[in-house]
C-alpha positions as CSV (number, residue, x, y, z in Angstrom):
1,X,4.4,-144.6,-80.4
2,X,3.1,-147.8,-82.2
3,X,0.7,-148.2,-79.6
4,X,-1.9,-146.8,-77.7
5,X,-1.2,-148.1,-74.5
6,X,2.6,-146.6,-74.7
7,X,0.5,-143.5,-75.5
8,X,-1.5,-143.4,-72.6
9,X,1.7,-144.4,-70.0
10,X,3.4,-141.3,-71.8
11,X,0.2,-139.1,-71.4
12,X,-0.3,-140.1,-68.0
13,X,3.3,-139.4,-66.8
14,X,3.8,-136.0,-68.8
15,X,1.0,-134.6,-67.0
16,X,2.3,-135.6,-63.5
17,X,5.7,-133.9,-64.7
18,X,3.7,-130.9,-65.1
19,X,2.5,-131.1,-62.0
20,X,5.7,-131.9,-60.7
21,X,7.0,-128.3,-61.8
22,X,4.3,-126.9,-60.1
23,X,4.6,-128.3,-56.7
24,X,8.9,-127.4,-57.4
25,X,8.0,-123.8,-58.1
26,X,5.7,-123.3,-54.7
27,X,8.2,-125.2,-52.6
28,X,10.6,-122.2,-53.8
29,X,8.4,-119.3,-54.2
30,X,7.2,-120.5,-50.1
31,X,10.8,-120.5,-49.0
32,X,11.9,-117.4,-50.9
33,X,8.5,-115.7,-50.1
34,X,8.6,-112.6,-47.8
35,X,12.4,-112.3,-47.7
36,X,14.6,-109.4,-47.6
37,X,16.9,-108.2,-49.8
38,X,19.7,-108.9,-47.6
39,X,18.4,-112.6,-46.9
40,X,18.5,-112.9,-50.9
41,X,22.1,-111.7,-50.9
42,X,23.1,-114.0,-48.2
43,X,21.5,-117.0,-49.5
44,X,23.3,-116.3,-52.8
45,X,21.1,-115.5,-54.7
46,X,21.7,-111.7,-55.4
47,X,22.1,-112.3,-59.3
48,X,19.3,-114.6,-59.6
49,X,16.9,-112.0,-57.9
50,X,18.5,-109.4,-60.3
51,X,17.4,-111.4,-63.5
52,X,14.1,-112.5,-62.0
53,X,12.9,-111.2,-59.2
54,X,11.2,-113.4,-56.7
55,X,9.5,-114.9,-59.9
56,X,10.3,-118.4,-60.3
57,X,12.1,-119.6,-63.6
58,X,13.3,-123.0,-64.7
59,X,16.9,-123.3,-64.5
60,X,19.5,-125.4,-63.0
61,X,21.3,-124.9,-59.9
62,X,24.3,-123.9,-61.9
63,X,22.0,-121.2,-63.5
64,X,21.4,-122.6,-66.9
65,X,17.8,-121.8,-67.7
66,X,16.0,-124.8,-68.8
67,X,15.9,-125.5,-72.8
68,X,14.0,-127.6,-74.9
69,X,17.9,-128.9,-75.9
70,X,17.0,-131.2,-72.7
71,X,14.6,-133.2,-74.6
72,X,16.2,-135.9,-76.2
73,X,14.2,-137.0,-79.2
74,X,15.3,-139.5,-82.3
75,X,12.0,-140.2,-83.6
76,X,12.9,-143.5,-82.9
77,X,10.6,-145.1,-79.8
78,X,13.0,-147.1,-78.0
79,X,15.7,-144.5,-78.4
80,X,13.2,-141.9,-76.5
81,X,11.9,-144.4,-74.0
82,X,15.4,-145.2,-72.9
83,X,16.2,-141.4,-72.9
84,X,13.2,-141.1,-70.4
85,X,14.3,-144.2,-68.2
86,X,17.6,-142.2,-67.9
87,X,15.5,-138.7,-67.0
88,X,13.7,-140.4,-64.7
89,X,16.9,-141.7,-62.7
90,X,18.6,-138.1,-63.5
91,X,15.7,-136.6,-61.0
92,X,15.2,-139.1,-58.8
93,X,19.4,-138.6,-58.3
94,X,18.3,-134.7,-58.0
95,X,15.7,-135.0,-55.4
96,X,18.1,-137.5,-53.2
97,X,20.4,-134.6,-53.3
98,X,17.9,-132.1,-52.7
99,X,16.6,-133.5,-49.7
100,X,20.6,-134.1,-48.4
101,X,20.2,-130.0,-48.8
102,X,17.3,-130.0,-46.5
103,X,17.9,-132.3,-44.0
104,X,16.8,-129.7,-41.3
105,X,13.4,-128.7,-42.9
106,X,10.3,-131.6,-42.7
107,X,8.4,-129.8,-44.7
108,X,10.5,-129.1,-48.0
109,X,11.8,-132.9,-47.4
110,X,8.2,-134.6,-47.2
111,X,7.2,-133.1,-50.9
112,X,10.7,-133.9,-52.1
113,X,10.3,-137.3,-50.6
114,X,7.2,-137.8,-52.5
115,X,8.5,-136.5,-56.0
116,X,11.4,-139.1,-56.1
117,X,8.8,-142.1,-55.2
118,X,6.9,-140.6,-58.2
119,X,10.1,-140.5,-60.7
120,X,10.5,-144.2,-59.7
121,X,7.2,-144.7,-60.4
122,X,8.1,-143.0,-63.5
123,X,10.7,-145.0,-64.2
124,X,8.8,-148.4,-64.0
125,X,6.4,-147.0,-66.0
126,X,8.5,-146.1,-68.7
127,X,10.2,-149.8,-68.4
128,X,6.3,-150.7,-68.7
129,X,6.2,-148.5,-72.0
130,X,9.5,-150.1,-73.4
131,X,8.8,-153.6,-73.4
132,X,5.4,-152.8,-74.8
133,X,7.1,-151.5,-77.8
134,X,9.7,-153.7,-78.3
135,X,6.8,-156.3,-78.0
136,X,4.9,-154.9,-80.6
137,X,7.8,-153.8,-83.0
138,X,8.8,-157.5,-82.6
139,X,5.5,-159.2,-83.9
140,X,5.2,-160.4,-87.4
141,X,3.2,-159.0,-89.6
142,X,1.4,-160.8,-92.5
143,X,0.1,-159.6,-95.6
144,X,-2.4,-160.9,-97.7
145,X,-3.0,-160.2,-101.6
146,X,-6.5,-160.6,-101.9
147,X,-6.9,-161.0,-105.4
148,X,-11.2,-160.3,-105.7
149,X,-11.2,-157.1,-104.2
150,X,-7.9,-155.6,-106.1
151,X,-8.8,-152.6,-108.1
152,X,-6.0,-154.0,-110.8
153,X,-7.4,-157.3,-111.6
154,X,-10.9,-159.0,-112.7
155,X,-10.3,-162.2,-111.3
156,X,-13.8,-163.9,-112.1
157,X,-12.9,-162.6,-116.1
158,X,-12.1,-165.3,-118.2
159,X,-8.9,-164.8,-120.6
């Protein structure tokens, strides 16, 4: 980042999203907690439990474990800051539907609730980060030769 603020907004927010995976994994290891094998079954999730137990392990709904292929990356900043805006939309979309799964359950719908508000916090804060950088990329820079201080030169030496 060619700033430090866009540093700290990116700081800031990754650590959240760890926390956010945190708070995901006890919502699921609390509603998987305690059940029987024939609950697992019934609630689909036979092959899951077979891979993994009761364990909790990134992957999507589909069953694609999580890769770092998720991470989109260009080494260019305002490539990867509109890749995040995009992420952050992505899971606030996810949680919506999430709690449209829950509807019956107040208290897997409250943390859910609270995660989206914090991806669109995310989002303006990535909008923040953006404009930061295409503020700074967009300044001029000026150069100056100065001539007394240049290893190459004498300056004060007559010819």
């Amino acid at each position: 980042m060619p700033d430090q603020v866009s540093k700290a907004i990116l700081n800031d927010i990754g650590t959240e999203e760890l926390a956010h995976l945190e708070m995901v994994g006890t919502i699921v290891h609390q509603l998987t907690d305690g059940l029987s094998i024939e609950e697992i079954k019934k609630a689909g999730l036979g092959d899951y439990y077979t891979d993994h137990g009761v364990d909790v392990y990134p992957q999507s709904a589909s069953g694609t474990p999580f890769t770092a292929a998720y991470i989109a990356c260009k080494g260019d900043p305002i490539a990867n800051l509109q890749e995040d805006l995009a992420a952050e939309q992505k899971a606030r979309a996810t949680y919506e539907k999430l709690i449209d799964l829950c509807a019956d359950d107040p208290d897997v719908i409250d943390p859910l609730r609270f995660l989206r508000e914090r991806e669109v916090v995310h989002f303006q804060r990535f909008g923040e980060a953006l404009r930061g950088v295409q503020d700074k990329l967009a300044e001029k820079r000026f150069f100056m030769n100065d001539m007394k201080n240049n290893n190459n030169c004498d300056c004060n030496k007559e010819n």
